[in-house]
C-alpha positions as a printed Julia matrix, in Angstrom:
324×3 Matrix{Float64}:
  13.22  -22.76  -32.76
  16.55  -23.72  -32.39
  18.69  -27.05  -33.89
  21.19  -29.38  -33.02
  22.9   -32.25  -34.89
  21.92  -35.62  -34.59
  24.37  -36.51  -32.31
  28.09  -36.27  -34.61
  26.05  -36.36  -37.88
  25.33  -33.93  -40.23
  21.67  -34.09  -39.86
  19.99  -30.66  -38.21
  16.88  -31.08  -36.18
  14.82  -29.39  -34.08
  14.73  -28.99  -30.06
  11.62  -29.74  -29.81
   9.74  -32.49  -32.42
   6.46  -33.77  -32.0
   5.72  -37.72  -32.25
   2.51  -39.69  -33.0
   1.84  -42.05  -30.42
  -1.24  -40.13  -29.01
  -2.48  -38.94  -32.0
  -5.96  -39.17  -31.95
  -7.63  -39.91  -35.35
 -11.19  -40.9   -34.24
 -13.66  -38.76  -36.41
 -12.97  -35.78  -38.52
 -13.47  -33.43  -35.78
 -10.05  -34.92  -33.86
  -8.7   -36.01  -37.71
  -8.57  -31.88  -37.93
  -7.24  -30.95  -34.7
  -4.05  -33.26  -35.15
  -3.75  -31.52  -38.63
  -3.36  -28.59  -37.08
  -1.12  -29.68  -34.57
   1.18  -30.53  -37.36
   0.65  -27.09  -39.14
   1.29  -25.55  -35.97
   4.38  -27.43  -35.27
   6.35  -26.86  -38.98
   4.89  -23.34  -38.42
   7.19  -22.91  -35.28
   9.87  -24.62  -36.86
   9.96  -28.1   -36.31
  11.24  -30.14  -38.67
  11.18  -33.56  -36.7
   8.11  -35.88  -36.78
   8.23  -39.19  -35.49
   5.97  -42.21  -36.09
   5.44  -45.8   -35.89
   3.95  -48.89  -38.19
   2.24  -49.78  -35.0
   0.47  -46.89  -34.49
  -2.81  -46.72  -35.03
  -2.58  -49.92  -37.19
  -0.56  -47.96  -39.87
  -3.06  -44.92  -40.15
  -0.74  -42.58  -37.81
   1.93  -43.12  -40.81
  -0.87  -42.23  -43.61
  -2.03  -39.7   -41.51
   1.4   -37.88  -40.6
   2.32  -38.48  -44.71
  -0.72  -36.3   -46.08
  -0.17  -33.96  -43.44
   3.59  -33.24  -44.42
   2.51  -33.6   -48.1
   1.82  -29.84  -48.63
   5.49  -29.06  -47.53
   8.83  -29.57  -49.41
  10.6   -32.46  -48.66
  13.89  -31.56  -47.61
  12.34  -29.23  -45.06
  11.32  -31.96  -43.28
  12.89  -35.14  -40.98
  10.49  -37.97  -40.34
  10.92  -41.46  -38.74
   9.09  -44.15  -38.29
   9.43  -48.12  -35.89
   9.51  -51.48  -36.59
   9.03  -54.09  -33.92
   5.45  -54.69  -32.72
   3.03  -56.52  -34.55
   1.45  -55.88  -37.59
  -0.67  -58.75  -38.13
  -1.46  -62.83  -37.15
   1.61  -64.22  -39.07
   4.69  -65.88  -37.32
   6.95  -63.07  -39.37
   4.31  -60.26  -38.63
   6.26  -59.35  -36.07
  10.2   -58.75  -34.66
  13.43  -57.43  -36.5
  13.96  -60.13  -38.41
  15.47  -59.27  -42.08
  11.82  -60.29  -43.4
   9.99  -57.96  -40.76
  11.69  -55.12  -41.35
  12.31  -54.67  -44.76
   8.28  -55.71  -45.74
   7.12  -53.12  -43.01
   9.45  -50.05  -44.0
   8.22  -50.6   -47.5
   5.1   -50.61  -45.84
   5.71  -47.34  -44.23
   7.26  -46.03  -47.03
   4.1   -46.5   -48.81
   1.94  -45.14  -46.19
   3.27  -42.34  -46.37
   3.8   -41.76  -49.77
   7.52  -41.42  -48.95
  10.75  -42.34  -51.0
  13.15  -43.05  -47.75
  12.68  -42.17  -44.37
  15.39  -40.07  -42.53
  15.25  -42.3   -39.3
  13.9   -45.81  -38.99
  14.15  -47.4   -35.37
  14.02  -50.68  -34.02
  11.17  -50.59  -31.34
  12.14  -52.39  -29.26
  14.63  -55.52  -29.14
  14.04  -58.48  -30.25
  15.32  -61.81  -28.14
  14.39  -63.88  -31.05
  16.32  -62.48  -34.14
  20.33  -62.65  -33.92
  21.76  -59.08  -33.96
  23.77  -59.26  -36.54
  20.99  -59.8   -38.97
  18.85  -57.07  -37.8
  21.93  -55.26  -37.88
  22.88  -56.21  -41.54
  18.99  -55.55  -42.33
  19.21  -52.03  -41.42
  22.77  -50.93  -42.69
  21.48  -52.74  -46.24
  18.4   -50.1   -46.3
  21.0   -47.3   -45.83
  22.96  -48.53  -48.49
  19.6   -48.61  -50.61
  18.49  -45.33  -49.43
  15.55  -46.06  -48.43
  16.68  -45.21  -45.05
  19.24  -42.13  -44.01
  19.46  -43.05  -40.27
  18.73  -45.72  -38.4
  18.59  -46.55  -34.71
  16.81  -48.0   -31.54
  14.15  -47.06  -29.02
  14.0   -48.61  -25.38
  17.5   -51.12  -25.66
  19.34  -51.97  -22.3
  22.74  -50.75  -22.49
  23.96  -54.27  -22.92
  21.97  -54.76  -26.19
  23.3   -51.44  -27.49
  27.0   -52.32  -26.75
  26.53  -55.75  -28.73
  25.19  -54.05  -31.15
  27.91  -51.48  -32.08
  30.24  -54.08  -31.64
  28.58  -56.47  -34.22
  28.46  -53.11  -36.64
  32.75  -52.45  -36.33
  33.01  -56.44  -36.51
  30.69  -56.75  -39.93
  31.84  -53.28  -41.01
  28.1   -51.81  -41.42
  26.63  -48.71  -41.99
  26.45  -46.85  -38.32
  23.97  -46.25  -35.61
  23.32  -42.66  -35.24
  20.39  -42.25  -32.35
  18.43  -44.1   -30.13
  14.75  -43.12  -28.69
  14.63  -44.09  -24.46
  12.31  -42.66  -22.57
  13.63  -39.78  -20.65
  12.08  -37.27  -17.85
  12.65  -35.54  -14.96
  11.64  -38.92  -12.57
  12.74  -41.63  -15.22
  16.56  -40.31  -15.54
  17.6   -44.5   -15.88
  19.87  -43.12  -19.55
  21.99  -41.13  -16.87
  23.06  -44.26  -15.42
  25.25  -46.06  -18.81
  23.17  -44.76  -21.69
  24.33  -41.49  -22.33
  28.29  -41.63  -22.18
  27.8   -45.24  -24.25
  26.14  -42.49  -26.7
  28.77  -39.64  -26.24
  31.72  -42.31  -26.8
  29.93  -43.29  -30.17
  28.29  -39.73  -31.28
  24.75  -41.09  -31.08
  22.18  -38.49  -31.17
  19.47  -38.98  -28.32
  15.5   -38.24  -28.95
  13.95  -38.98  -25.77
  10.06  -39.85  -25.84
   7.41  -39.5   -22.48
   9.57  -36.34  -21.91
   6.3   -34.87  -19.82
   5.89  -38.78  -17.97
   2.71  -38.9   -19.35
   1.47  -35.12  -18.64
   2.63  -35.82  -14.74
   4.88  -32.98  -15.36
   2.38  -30.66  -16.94
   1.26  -29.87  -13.62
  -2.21  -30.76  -14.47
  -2.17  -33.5   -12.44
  -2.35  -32.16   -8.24
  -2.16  -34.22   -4.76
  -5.88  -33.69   -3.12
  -7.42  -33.08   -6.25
  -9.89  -35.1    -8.53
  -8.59  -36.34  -11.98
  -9.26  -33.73  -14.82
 -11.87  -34.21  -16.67
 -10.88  -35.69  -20.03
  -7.18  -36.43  -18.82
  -5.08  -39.03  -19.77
  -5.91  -40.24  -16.15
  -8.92  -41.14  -17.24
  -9.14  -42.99  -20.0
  -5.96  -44.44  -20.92
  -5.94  -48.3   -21.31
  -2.78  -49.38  -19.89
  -2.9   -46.71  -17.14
   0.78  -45.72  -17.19
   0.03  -41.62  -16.0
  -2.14  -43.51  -12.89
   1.21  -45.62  -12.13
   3.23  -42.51  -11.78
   0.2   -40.32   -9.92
   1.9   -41.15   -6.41
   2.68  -38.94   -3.5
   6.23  -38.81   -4.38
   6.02  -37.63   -7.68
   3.33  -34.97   -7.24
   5.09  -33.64   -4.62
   7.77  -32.92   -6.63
   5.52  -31.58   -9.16
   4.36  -29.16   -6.68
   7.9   -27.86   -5.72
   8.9   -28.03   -9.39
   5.85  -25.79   -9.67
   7.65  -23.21   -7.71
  10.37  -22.9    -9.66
   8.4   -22.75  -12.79
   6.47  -19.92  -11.52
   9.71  -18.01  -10.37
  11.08  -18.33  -13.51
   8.29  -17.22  -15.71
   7.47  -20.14  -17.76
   4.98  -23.14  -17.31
   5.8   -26.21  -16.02
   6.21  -28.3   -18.97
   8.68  -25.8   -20.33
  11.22  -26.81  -17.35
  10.57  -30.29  -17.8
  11.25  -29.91  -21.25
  14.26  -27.62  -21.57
  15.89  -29.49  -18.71
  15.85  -32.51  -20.61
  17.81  -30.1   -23.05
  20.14  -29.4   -21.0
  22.46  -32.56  -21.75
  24.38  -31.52  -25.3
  23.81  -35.44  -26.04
  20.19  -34.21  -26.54
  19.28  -33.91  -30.19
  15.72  -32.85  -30.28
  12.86  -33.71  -26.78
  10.16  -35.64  -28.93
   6.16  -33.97  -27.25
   2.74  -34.65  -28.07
   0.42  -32.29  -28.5
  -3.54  -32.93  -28.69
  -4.24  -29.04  -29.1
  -1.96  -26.52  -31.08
  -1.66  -24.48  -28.03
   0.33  -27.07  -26.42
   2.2   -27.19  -28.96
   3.35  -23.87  -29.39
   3.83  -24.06  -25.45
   6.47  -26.77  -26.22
   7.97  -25.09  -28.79
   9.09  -21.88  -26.15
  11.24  -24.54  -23.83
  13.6   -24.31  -27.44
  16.34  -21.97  -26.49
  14.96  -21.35  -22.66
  18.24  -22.16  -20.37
  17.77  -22.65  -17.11
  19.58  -20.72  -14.51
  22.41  -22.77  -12.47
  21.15  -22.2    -9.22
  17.58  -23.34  -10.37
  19.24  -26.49  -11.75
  21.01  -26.66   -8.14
  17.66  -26.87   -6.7
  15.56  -28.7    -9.31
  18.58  -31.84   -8.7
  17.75  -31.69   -4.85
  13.88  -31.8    -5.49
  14.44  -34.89   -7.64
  16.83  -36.5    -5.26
  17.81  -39.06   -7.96
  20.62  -41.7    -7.08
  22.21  -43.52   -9.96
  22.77  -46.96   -9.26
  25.97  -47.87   -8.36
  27.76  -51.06   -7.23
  31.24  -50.7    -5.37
  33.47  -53.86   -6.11
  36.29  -54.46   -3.58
């Protein structure tokens, strides 16, 4: 496993980190295999494990907390989200100053933690002013009970306000944010990632696989696999992105995988890496096989020529406006 800084900071973490979105927790069989998958993970050397309060109503925090229990601190970078809701209440919800510093105590305690080396805001919050969701979250650094804070899934607008409210009130930095990035949702290419180079902002994208479209699992002509995320998840965002387009890509993509020696998700995965900006590709992983899978795209560099042709199979355009 290899590591980069978070962004200009001094904070090492690892190519590859694994996140708890998917983390299934239903019944001590699948309670076991997502132990593992944590094992397996620090085994290969990662270091970064990202969570969320709204994750399985707090339990993926409690879970990820007794699973990182048996290691030493120090050895270990873990983050959690406010945003979503948490309960009923008019303030159970949002980044307001309330909000977030009731649910990262609440994290805290999940997890049996003293601070949290990241804490993002999960998404943004059209109801709360900025500036004191900005003040909120530079006031926990000062505390320590966070080390690093930043967002997840802000328009490039919302990110430039904020960095300017932070050099206006003089507050503690930004120092990431968590978009969704992947080989057919490149939308950070567009503003996002110089706004981050200009400001050293590390970048941990999430979805890095679009939902396991870029496993390769997923082929045109052929039925859904059985027990795929095709097939039972609720809000059906791997169906959105099962069209003709994209899995013809995958297919060519494919190619190119299999010429260079490595499965699919590794190219999706260490082309993400390609982009210095990148700090660490945040997977999932419901077996430990697929996690140490991830783990090889750490260090894998793909050849120019194969980056020549992966650019022409994804045919993206950025979107641009000419004035005048």
């Amino acid at each position: 496993m290899q590591y980069r800084n978070l962004g200009k900071w001094g904070l090492k973490v690892s190519e590859i980190s694994i996140g708890s979105w998917m983390t299934d927790l239903n019944g001590l069989g699948a309670a076991e295999t997502a132990r593992q998958c944590i094992r397996a993970a620090y085994d290969a050397g990662v270091n970064f494990f990202d969570c969320a309060d709204a994750y399985s109503g707090g339990e993926a925090e409690k879970f990820l907390g007794s699973a990182l229990r048996d290691y030493k601190r120090s050895s270990y970078v873990v983050s959690s989200k406010v945003f979503f809701p948490t309960g009923r209440g008019a303030n159970d919800w949002g980044l307001s100053r309330k909000h977030i510093i009731e649910q990262l105590d609440s994290s805290l305690k999940n997890m049996k933690l003293d601070y949290l080396d990241m804490y993002f805001c999960h998404r943004f919050d059209p109801t709360t002013p900025i500036e004191e969701t900005m003040q909120a979250l530079s006031d926990m650094v000062v505390q320590g009970k966070i080390l690093y804070y930043g967002v997840s899934e802000w328009s490039p607008v919302q990110i430039c306000k904020a960095l300017s409210v932070i050099r206006e009130l003089h507050l503690r930095p930004m120092n990431v944010i968590q978009p969704q990035y992947n080989m057919v949702d490149r939308y950070i290419e567009d503003e996002i990632v110089q706004i981050c180079t200009e400001n050293g902002i590390g970048i941990v994208p999430f979805s890095p696989l679009a939902q396991g479209l870029l496993t390769g699992k997923y082929r045109k002509g052929q039925p859904l696999p059985a027990g795929s995320r095709a097939t039972h998840q609720a809000d059906k965002q791997i169906n959105n992105l099962l069209t003709d387009d994209n899995l013809d890509k995958v297919e060519s993509l494919s190619k190119i995988a299999a010429e260079l020696g490595v499965p699919l998700s590794v190219l999706a995965l260490s082309w993400i890496l390609r982009l210095p900006q990148i700090s660490s590709v945040i997977t999932g992983a419901s077996n430990p096989e697929q996690l140490e899978t991830n783990a090889a795209a750490s260090g894998f560099k793909i050849p120019a020529d194969a980056l020549s042709e992966i650019e022409k199979i994804l045919n993206y355009r950025p979107f641009v406006r000419k004035v005048g």
